[in-house]
C-alpha positions as a LaTeX table, in Angstrom:
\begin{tabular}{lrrr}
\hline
Residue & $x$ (\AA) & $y$ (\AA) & $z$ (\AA) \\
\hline
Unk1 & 13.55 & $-12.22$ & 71.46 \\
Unk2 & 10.30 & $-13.15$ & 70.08 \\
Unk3 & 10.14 & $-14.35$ & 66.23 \\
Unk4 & 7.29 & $-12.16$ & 64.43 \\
Unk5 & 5.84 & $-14.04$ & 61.91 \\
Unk6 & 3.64 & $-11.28$ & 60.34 \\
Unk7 & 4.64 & $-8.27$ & 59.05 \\
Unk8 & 3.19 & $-4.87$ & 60.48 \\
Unk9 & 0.42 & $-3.36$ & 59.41 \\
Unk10 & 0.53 & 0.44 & 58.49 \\
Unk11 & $-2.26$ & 2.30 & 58.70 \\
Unk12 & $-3.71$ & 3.74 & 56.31 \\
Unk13 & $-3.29$ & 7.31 & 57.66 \\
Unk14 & $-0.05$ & 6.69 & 57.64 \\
Unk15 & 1.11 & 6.45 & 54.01 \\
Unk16 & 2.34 & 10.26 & 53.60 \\
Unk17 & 1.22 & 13.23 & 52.92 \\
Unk18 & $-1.76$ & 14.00 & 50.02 \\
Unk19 & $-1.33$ & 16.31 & 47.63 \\
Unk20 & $-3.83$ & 18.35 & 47.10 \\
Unk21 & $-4.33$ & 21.15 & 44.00 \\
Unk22 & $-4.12$ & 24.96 & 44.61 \\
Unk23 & $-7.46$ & 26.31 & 44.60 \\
Unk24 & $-8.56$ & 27.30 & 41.36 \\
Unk25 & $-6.45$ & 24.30 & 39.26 \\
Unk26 & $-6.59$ & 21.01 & 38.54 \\
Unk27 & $-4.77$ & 17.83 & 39.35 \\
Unk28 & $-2.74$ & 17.00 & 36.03 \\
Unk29 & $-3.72$ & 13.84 & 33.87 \\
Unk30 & $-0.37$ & 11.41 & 33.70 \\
Unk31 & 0.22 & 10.96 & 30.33 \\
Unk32 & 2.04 & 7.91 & 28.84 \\
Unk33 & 6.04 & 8.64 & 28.30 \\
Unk34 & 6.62 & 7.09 & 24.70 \\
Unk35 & 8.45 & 4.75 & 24.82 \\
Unk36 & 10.18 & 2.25 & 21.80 \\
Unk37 & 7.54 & 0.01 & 19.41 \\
Unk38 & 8.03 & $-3.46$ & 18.17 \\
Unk39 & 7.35 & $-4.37$ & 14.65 \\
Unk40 & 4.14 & $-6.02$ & 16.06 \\
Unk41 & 3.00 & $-2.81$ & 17.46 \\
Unk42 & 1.71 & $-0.77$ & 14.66 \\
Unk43 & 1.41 & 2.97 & 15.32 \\
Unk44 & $-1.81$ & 3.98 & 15.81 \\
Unk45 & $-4.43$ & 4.83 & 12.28 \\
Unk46 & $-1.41$ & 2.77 & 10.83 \\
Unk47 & $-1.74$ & $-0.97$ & 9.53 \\
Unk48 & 0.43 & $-3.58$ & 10.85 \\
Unk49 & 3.08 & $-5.49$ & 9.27 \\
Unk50 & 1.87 & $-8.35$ & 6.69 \\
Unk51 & $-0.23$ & $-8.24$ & 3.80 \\
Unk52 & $-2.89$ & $-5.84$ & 3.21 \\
Unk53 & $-6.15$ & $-6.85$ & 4.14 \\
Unk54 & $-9.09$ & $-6.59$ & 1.76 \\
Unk55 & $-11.80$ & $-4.28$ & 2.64 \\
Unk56 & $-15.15$ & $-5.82$ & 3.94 \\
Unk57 & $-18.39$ & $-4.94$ & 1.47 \\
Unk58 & $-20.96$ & $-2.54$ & 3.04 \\
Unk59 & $-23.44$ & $-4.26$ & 1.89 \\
Unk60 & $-24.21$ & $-8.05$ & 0.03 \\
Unk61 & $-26.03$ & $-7.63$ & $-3.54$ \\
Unk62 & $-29.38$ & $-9.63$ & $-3.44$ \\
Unk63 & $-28.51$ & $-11.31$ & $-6.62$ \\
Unk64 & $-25.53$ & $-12.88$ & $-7.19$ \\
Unk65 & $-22.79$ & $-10.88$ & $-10.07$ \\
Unk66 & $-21.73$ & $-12.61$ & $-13.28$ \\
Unk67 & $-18.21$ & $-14.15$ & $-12.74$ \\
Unk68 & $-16.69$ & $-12.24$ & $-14.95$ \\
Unk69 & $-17.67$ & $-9.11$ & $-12.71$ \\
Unk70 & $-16.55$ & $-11.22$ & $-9.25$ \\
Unk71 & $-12.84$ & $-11.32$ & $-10.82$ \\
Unk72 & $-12.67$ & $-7.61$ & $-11.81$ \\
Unk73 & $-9.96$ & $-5.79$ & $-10.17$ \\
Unk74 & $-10.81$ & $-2.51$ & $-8.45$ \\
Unk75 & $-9.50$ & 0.59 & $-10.68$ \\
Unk76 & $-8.54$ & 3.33 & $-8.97$ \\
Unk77 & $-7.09$ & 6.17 & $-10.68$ \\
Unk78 & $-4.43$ & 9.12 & $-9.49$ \\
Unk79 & $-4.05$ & 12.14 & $-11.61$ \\
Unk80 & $-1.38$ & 13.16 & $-12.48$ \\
Unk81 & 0.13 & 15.20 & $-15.64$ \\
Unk82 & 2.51 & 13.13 & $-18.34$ \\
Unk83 & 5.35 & 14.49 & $-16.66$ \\
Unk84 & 4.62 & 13.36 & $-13.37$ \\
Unk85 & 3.09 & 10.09 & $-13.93$ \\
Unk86 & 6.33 & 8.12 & $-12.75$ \\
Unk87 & 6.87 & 10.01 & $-9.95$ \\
Unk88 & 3.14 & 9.46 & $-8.74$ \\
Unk89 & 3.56 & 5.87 & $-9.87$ \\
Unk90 & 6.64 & 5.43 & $-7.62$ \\
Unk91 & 4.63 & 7.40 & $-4.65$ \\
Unk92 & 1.69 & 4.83 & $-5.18$ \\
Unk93 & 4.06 & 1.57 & $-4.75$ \\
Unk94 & 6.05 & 3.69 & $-1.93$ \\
Unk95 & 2.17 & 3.47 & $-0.28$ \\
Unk96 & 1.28 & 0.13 & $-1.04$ \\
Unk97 & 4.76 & $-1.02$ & 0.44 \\
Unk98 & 3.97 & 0.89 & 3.90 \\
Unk99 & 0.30 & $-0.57$ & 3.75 \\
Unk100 & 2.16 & $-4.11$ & 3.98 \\
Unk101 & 1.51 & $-5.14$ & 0.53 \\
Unk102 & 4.42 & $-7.52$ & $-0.41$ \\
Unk103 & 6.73 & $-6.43$ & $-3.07$ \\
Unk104 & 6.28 & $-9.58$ & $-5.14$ \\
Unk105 & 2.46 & $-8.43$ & $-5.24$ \\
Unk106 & 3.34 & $-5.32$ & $-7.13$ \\
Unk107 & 4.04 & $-4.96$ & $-11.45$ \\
Unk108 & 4.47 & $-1.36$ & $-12.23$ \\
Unk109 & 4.26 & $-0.41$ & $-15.85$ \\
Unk110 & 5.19 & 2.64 & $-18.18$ \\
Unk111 & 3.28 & 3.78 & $-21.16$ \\
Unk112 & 6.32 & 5.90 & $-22.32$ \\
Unk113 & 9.56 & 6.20 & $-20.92$ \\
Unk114 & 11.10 & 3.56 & $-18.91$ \\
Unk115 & 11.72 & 3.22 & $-15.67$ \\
Unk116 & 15.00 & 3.84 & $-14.87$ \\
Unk117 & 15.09 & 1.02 & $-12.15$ \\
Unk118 & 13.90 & $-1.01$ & $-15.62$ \\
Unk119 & 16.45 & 0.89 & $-17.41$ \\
Unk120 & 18.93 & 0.02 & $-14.98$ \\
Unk121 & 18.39 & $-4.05$ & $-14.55$ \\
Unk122 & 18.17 & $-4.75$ & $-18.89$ \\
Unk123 & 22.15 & $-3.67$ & $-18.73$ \\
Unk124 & 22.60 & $-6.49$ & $-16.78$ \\
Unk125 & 21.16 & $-8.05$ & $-19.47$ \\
Unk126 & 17.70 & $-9.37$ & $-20.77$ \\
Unk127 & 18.12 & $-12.43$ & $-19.08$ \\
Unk128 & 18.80 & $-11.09$ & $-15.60$ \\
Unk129 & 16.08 & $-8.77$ & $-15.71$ \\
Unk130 & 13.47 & $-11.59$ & $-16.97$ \\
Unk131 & 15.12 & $-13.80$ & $-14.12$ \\
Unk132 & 13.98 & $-11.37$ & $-11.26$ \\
Unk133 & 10.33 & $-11.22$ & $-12.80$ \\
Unk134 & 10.44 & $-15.02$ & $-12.83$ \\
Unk135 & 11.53 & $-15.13$ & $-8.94$ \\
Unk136 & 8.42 & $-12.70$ & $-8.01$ \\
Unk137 & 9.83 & $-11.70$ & $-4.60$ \\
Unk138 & 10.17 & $-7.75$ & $-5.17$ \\
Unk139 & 8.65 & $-4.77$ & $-7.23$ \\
Unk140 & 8.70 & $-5.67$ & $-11.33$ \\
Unk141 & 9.12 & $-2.55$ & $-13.64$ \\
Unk142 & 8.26 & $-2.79$ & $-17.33$ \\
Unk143 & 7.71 & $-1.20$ & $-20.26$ \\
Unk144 & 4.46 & $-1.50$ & $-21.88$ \\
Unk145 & 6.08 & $-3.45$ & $-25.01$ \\
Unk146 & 6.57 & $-6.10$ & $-22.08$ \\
Unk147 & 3.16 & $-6.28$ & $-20.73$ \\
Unk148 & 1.87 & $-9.64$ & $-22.48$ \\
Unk149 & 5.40 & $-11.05$ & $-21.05$ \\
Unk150 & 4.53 & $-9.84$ & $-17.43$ \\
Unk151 & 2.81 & $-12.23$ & $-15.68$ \\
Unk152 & $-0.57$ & $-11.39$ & $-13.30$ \\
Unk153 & 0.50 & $-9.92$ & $-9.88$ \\
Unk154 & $-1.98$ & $-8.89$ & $-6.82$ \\
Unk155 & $-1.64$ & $-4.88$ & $-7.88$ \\
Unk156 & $-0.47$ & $-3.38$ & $-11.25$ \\
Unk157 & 0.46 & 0.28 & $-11.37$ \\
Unk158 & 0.31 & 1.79 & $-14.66$ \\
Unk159 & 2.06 & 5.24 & $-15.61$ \\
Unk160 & 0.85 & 6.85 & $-18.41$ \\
Unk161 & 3.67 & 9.21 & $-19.08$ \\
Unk162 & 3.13 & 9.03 & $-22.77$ \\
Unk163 & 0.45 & 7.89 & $-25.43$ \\
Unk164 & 2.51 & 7.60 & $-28.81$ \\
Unk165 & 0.23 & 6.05 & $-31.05$ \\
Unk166 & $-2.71$ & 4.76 & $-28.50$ \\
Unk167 & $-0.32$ & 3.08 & $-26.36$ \\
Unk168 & $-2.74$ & 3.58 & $-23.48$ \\
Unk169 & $-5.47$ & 2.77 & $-25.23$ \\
Unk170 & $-4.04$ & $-0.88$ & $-25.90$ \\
Unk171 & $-1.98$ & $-1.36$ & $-22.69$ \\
Unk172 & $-4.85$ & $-0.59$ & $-19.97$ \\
Unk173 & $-6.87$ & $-3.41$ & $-21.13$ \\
Unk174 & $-4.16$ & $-5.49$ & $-21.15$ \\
Unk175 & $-2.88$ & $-4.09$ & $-17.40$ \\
Unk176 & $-6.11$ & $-4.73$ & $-16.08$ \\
Unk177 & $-6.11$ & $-8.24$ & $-17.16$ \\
Unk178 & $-2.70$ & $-8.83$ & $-14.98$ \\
Unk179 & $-4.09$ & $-6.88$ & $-11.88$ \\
Unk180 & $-5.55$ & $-9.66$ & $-9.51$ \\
Unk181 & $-6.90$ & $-7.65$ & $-7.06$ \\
Unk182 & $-6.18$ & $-4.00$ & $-7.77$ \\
Unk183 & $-5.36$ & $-1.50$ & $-11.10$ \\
Unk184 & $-3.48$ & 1.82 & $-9.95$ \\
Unk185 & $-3.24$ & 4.38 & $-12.96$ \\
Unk186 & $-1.49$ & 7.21 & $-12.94$ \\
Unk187 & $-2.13$ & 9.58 & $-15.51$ \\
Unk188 & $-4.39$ & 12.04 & $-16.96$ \\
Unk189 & $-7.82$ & 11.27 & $-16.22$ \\
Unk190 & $-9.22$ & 11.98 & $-20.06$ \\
Unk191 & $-6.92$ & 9.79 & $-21.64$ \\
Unk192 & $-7.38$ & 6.97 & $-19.08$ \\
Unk193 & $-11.28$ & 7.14 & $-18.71$ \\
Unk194 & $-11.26$ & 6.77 & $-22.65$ \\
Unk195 & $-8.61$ & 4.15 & $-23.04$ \\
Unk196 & $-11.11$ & 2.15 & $-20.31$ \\
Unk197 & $-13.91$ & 2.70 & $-22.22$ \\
Unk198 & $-15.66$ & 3.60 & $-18.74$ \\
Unk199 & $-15.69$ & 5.91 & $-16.17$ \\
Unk200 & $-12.93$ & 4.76 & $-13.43$ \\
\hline
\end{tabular}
């Protein structure tokens, strides 16, 4: 018996039957079957892991800015009544988390009350809890008494949950000198566009 050294060729009539549609309907569109993501596939309208990337100017200003002004973090302001002010604080570092922001990058402090994850770390004592702000590798929570202590992070989230004798008035100034990149208040806007002595 002969060795065949090719394989046969099928013609191209051959390869089964088309389908065709019913008259009057279309073919359906395959659609993907979801399937499971790796951390280095984002979802889509999401960012990936890793730091937060900063956004590129529309346009560049035909004169250059005094330094001061280059330095400047941006301000951005959440409303939110005296009551709710942690809560919308926590929801704004919850965000900046998700956006990739590293939690070393993030100082979140409290006009009035304390935290209670600040609350919770000073009975450990004041050592411990000055100890983690020294190692800068997650979220820091302090009270406004604290503030000149804190040192500058990326983004500082201020919640102005109370205002007992201009507290805001001297701890925004002071917050916005710590925020690198980025000032988050949460609060009501009145009391914050006054304590800034500007419109946020």
């Amino acid at each position: 018996m002969p060795l065949i050294s090719e394989e046969p060729q099928i013609p191209e009539s051959a390869q089964g039957p088309r389908v065709t549609p019913a008259a009057g309907r279309t073919a359906p569109t395959p659609r993907p079957v979801p399937g499971p993501r790796s951390a280095a596939t984002p979802r889509p309208g999401r960012p990936g892991p890793g730091p937060a990337r900063p956004a590129v100017p529309a346009a560049v200003p035909a004169r250059p800015e005094p330094a001061e002004n280059l330095s400047a973090p941006q301000i951005q302001l959440i409303p939110a009544p005296v009551a709710g002010a942690l809560d919308a604080a926590d929801e704004a570092v919850d965000l900046l988390l998700e956006s990739g922001r590293a939690p070393g990058d993030i100082l979140v402090l409290t006009t009035g009350e304390q935290h209670p994850w600040a609350g919770h770390e000073l009975s450990f004592g004041e050592a411990a809890y000055w100890a983690q702000h020294d190692a800068g590798d997650d979220v820091f929570f302090a009270d406004v008494s604290a503030a000149d202590r804190a040192a500058s992070r990326p983004v500082v989230v201020v919640a102005v949950n109370g205002d007992a004798d201009g507290t805001v008035a001297r701890t925004l100034p002071v917050a916005r000198e710590r925020a690198g990149a980025l000032l988050i208040v949460c609060g009501d806007p009145q009391t914050i566009n006054s304590a800034l002595g500007a419109g946020v």
